[in-house]
Each structure stands twice: as C-alpha cells, then as structure tokens.
N, C-alpha and C positions, 0 to 999 in steps of 0.2 A: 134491629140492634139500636141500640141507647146509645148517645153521643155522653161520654163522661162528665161534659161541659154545658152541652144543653140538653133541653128536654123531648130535643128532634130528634126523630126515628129516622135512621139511617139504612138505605138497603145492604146488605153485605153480599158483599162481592166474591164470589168463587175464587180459592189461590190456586196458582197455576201445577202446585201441587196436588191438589183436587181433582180426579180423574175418572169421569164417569164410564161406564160401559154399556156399546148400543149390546142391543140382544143377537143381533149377529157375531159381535166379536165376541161374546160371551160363549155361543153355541161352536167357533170356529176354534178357542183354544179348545172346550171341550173333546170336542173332535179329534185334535191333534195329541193331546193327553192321553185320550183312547187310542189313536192308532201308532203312540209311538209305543205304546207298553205293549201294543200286540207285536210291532215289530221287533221289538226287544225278547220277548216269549218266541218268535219265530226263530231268528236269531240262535237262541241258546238252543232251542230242541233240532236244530239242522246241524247244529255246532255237535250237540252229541250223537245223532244219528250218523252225520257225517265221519266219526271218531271209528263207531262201529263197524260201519264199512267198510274202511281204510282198514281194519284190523281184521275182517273176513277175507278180503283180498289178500293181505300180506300172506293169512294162514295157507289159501288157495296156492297161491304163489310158493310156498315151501310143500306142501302137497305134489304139487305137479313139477318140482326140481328135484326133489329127495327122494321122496316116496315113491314117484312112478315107474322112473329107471330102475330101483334095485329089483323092484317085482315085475318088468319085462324080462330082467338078467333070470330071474329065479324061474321063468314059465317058460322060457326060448331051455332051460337047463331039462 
C-alpha cells in the first residue's frame, strides 16, 4: 500500500475485523450444520410417528373399554 504523502510502501496490517479460518474450524461448523439439520429431520419424523401412536393407542384404549364388554354381554347371552 501507497503512503498518500510519500512514495514509501507501507505493509497493511489485518483489521481486527478480518477474520480468517483454519481448515479445522471450517470442517467443525460444517459438521455441526449437517448434524443439526439431521437432528432437526429426526426431531419432526419421531414428532409425527410419535402422534400416530398416541392415536393407535387411544383407538386400542376405546376398543378394549367399549367394545369388549358389550360382546362378552352378547356371547355369555
């Protein structure tokens, strides 16, 4: 760099703004980027598998309270 004033070359100095990345920290956000979008995809597919089950169960659940007694009443008849 060109001093305005003179004709001396000046080294330029890195602003503290200036922020380089080793290849390790590059590879570790990568990393993290990837496994938080799988944990995120994990997440939402146990979120609705988890829905569906709760909702087999509950149907189980009225199967075996409503359903089962009247048709012992109706077999014992």
């Amino acid at each position: 760099m060109i001093h305005p004033q003179s004709s001396q070359h000046v080294a330029a100095v890195p602003s503290a703004q200036h922020r380089t990345w080793t290849v390790r920290s590059k590879i570790t956000v990568l990393l993290l980027l990837t496994l938080r979008s799988l944990a995120a995809l994990w997440t939402y597919a146990a979120y609705l598998s988890l829905g569906d089950a709760l909702t087999l169960k509950h149907v189980d659940t009225i199967g075996n309270h409503l359903a089962r007694p009247p048709g012992e009443v109706f077999i014992s008849l």
